[in-house]
C-alpha positions in Angstrom: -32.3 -33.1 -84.9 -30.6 -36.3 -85.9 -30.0 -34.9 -89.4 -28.2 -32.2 -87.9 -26.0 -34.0 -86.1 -25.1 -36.9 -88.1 -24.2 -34.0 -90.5 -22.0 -32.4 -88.3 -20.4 -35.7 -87.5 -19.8 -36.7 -90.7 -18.0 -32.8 -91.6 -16.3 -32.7 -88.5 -14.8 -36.4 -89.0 -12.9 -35.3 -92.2 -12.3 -31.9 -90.8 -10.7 -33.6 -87.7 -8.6 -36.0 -89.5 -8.0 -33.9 -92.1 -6.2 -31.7 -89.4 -3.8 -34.3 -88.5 -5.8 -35.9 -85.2 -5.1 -39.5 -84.9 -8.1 -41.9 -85.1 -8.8 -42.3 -81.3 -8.3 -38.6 -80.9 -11.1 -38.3 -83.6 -13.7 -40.3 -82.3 -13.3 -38.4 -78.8 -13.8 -35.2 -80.2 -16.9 -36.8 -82.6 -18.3 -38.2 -78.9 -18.0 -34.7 -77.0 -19.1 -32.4 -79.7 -22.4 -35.0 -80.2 -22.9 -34.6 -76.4 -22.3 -30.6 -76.8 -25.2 -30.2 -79.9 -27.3 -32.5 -78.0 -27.4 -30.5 -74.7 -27.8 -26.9 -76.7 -30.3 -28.8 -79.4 -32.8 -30.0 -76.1 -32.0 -26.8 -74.2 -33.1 -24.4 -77.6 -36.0 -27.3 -78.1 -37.5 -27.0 -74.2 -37.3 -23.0 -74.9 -39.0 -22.4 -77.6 -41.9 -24.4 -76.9 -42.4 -22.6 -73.9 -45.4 -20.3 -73.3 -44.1 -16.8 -74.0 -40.6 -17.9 -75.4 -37.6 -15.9 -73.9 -36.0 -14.4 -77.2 -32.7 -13.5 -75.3 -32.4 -17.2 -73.9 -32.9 -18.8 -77.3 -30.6 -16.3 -79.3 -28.0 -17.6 -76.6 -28.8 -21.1 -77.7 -28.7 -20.2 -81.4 -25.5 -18.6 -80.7 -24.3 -21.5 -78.7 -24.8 -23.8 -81.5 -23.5 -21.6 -84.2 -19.9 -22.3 -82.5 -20.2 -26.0 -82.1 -21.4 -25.6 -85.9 -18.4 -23.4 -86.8 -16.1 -25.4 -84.8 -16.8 -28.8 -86.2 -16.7 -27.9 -89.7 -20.5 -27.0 -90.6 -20.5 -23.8 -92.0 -23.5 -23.6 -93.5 -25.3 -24.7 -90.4 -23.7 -22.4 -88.2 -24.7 -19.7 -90.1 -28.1 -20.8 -90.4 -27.7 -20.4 -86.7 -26.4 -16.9 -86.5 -28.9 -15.5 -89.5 -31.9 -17.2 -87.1 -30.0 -15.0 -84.2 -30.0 -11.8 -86.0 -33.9 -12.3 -86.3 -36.6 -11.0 -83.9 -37.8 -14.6 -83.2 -40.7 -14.4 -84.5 -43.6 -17.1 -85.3 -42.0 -17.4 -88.2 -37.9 -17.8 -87.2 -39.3 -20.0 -84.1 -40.9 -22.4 -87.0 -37.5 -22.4 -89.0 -35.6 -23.7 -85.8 -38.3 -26.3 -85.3 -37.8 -26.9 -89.2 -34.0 -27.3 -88.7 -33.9 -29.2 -85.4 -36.4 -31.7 -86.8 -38.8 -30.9 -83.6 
């Protein structure tokens, strides 16, 4: 999970100044998308170790994330996010999310 984030952080930073925010302006956007990917990140983890994992509950999660992904500059993350989405959720796509999220 932490290499996720501190990714996204680091993408979002230049993609935030890069945009024109002032400094301060920066590091609150940094501190509220961290908070955002750490709520969806804990809320996709609980879920898909859950006996009999709810498929349309963690797509929302996966979709969830794509945007923050999108949103704060990490492309290729986000559409990690939304191929994982497309998927049935198998054993297999539930291990890749595990794989990604470091859990």
């Amino acid at each position: 999970m932490g290499v996720l984030i501190d990714e996204t952080l680091q993408l979002a930073s230049k993609k935030f100044a890069d945009f024109g925010f002032k400094e301060e302006q920066v590091e609150q956007l940094l501190l509220s998308g961290k908070k955002d990917l750490e709520k969806e990140i804990e809320k996709l983890r609980v879920l898909i170790e859950e006996d009999g994992v709810d498929i349309g509950r963690v797509n929302d999660c996966l979709h969830a994330l794509k945007g923050l992904l999108y949103n704060m500059g990490n492309i290729s993350a986000g559409d990690k996010m939304n191929e994982l989405r497309n998927e049935k959720n198998s054993i297999d796509e539930i291990a890749e999310i595990k794989k990604i999220l470091s859990i």
